[in-house]
N, C-alpha and C positions, 0 to 999 in steps of 0.2 A: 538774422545775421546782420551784423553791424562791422564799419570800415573804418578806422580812425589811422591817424598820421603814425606814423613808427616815430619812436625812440630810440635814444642810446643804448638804454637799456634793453632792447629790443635786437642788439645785435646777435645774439646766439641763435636766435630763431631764423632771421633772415641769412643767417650761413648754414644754418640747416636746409632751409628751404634751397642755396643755389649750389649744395652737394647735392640735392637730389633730382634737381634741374639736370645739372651733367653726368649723375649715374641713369637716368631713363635717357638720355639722350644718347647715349652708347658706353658713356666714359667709365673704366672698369677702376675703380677706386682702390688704387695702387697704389697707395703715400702718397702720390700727388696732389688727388683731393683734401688730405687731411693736412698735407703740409698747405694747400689753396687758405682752409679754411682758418688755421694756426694763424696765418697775416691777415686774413679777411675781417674777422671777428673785429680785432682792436682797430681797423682800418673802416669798417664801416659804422661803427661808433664813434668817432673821430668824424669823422665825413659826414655825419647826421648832426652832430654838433653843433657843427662849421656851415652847415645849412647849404652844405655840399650835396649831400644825398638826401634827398625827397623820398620817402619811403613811403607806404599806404597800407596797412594788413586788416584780413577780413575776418573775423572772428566769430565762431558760433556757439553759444553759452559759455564766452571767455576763450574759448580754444582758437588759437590762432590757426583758420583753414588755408591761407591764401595771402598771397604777398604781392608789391611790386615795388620797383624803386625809380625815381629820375635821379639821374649822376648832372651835375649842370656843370659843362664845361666851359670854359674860358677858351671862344676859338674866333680868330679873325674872322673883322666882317669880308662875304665872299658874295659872288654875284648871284647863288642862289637867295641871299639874307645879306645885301650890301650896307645894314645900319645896324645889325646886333651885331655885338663882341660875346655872344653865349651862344650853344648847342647843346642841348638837351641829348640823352644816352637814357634807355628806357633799356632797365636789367634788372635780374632778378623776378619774373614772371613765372612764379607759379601757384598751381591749387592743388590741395591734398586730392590724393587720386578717386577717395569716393565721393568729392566736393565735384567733380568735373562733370560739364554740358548743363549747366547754371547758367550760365553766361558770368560767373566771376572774373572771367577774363578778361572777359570784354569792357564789363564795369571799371576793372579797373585799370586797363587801358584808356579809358574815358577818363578818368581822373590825373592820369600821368598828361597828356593831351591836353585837359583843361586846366593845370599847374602850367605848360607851358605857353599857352596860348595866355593865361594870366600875368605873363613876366614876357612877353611878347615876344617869346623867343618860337620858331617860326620851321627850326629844322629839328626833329628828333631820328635818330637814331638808333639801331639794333638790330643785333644777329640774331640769327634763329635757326632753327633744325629744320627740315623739309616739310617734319610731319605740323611744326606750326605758324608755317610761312601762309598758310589759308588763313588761321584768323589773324594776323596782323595785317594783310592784304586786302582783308576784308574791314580794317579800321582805318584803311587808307594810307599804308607805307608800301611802297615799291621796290625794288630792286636796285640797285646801282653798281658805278663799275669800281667799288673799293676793292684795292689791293690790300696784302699784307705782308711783311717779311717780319720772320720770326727766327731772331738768334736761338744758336743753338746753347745748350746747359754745358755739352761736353765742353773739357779745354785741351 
């Protein structure tokens, strides 16, 4: 198995892989994933480009098993990091289901971490489901008190 940088070209795979992140995660793929992935696609091709999206996937005789991406944002500097103007967003983690308890997750959470610790950027960020708040907790991310408010679609 071998891990190289994602491409643009490499976008259909990496919206495959984060519909299937949110359908195990409970999400019942009701148009909304398809319309997700309809924007997603051209959007993280764009974003890989622009050297916006850091992507990583882990490949087993060419077959793409496993993915992950850094998103590098543009956020004030703040008294956790009072000298970067970046925050790193660690998305798109996953491994094909007969690929798992390898440690490919961990691998490549190690590489998302070691891109940002290379650009000296110091906070990274990411949601997770319950069932895999163990291994990123276990890579050294914590909890915090973020909020969220979510407009609604109705008008």
């Amino acid at each position: 198995m071998d891990t190289r940088p994602a491409k643009a070209s490499d976008a259909e795979i990496i919206t495959h892989h984060r519909k299937q992140m949110y359908v195990e995660a409970g999400r019942q793929d009701d148009g909304c994933l398809e319309l997700m992935a309809e924007h997603f696609t051209p959007w993280v091709a764009e974003m890989t480009e622009k050297g916006k999206y850091l992507g990583w996937l882990t490949t087993d005789n060419q077959q793409v098993i496993a993915g992950v991406g850094l998103l590098i944002l543009d956020w004030p500097p703040h008294p956790i990091d009072p000298r970067q103007c970046y925050r790193g967003y660690l998305l798109n983690l996953y491994v094909e289901p007969e690929y798992r308890h390898r440690r490919l997750a961990s691998n490549l959470i190690e590489m998302v971490l070691g891109e940002a610790r290379s650009r000296q950027i110091r906070v990274v960020a990411l949601h997770s489901t319950d069932e895999a708040r163990p291994l990123y907790e276990g890579n050294g991310f914590r909890a915090t008190n973020e909020l969220f408010r979510i407009e609604s679609d109705e008008e």
